[in-house]
N, C-alpha and C positions, 0 to 999 in steps of 0.2 A: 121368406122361408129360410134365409142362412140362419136366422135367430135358433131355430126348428134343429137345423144340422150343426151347429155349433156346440146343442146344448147335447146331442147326441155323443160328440167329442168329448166332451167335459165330462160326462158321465162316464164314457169308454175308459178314461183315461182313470179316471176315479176305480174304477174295477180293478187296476192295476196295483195304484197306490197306497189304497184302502188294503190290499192281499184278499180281495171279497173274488178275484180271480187274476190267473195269469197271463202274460206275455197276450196271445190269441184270445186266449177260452173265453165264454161266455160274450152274450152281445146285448145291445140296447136298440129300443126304438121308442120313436113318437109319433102319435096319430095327431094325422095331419093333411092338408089338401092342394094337388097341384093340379094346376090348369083347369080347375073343375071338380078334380077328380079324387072322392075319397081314399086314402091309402095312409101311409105310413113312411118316415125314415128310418132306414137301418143300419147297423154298419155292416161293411162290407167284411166278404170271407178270407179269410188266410194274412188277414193284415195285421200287425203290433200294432194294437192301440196305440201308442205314443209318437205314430209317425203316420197317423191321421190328420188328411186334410178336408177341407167342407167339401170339393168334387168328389171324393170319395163316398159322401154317406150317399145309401142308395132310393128311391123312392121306389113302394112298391107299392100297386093299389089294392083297395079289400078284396080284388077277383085276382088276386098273384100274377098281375101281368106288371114286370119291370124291363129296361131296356135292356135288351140282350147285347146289342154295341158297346155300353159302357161296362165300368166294375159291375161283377155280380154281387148280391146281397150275401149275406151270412145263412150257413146252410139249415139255419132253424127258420129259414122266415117264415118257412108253414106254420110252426104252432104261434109267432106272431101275426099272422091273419087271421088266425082263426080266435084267438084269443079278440081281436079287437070287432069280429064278428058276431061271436057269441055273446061279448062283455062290452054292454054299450057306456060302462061307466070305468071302463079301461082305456087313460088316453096315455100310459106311455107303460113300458116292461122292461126288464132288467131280468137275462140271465144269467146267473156266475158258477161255478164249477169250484163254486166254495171249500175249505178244506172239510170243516165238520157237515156242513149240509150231502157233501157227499159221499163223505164216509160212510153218515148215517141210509142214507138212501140206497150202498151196495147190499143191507141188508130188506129191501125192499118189502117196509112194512111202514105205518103211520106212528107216528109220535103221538104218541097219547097224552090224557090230561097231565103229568107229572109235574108244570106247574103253571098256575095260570095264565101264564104269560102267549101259551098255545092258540088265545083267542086273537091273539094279535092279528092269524091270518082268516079270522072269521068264523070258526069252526070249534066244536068242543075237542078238535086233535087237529094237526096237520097231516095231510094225507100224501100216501106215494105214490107213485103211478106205476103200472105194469110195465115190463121193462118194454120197448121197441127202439129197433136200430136211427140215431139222428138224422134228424133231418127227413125224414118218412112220414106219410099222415097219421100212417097209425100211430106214432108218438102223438104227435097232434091230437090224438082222438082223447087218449089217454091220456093227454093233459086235462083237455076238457070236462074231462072227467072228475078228474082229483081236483079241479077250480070248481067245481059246485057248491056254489054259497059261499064259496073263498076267494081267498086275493094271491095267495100264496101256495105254491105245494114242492113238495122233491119230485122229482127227475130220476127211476129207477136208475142206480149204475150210470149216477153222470151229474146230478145239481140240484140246482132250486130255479122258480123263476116265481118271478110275486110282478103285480099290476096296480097300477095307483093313478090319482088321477091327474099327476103329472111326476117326471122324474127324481125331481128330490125326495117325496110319498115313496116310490117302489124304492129306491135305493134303502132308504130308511129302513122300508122293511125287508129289504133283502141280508139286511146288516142284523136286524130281528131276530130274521130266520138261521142264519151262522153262528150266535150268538146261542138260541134254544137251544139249538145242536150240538154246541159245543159242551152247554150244560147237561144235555140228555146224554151224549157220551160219559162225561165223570159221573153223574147218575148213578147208571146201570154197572158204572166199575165196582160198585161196592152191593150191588144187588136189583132185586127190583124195585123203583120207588113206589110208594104209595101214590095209586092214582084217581084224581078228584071225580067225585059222580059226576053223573050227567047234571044233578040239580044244581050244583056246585056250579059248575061249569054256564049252566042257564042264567045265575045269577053275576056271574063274569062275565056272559057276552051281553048282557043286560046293561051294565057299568060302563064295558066300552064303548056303546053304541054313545051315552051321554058324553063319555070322556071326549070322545075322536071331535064331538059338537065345539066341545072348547068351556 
């Protein structure tokens, strides 16, 4: 399992270097199995990525029972167990407090079709979620929510967090997601873009589905 928590590190540290988040913000995890026992690694709370060691990533299992003697997990781990609950084809997550992901998100509405590239997180838009304070289930809930039929969504007043089926997938498209964002920001600097129908948009989640096959 250090394979498991190393790649956690790598990635943590990627959130850094990347600017996809800072110092703290945002966290990562991988679904994964100890002593039996379904669960996850996570990284741990209030720590600088960069001075991340393997003791430190935290195991917590799908019923949120982790060791309360050792480091505690990162104070999102509820909406990563419930995400890995809900989403059986979700084995690792990536949250970041990206700059345009969360820009966009304080006005806490969906990004519409504006250019196709929105199917990337499954959806004929990327969706936000209702604001609730971190680390509370009711964020949790309302994540769950905005991930319906998605991989990806904003984080009312706070990020993004996207799900893949292993961590270079979610980074990828966590990278996606900062990226729309940053384009739906200059967008809307010059008006409202024109935005693709639903049939449009049926026909782009259509292409994906073959594209993602290879």
């Amino acid at each position: 399992m250090k394979k498991f928590k190393s790649e956690v590190i790598k990635y943590s540290k990627k959130l850094n270097t990347t600017n996809l988040s800072a110092l703290r913000s945002g966290n990562i995890s991988i679904r994964t199995r100890e002593k039996g026992v379904d669960g996850f690694y996570i990284t741990p709370t209030g720590r600088k990525y960069s001075s991340l060691k393997v003791q430190d990533i935290v195991f917590v299992s799908l019923k949120g029972v982790f060791d309360k003697k050792k480091r505690k997990p990162s104070s999102e781990w509820r909406f990563h167990q419930d995400i890995y609950v809900n989403k059986k084809e979700a084995k690792a997550i990536v949250h970041a407090h990206s700059t345009c992901a969360t820009a966009v998100s304080t006005h806490q509405k969906n990004i519409p079709a504006f250019h196709y590239m929105v199917a990337v997180a499954g959806g004929e838009d990327i969706k936000c979620t209702k604001y609730a304070t971190f680390g509370t289930k009711l964020l949790s809930n309302n994540i769950i929510k905005a991930l319906k039929k998605r991989s990806a969504c904003l984080i009312a007043n706070h990020g993004q967090v996207t799900f893949g089926e292993n961590l270079d997938q979610a980074f990828e498209l966590a990278q996606e997601i900062e990226n729309i964002c940053h384009q739906y920001i200059n967008a809307i600097r010059i008006g409202m873009p024109k935005i693709l129908s639903k049939k449009e948009m049926k026909i782009v989640l259509s292409k994906f589905k073959n594209y993602k096959k290879g």
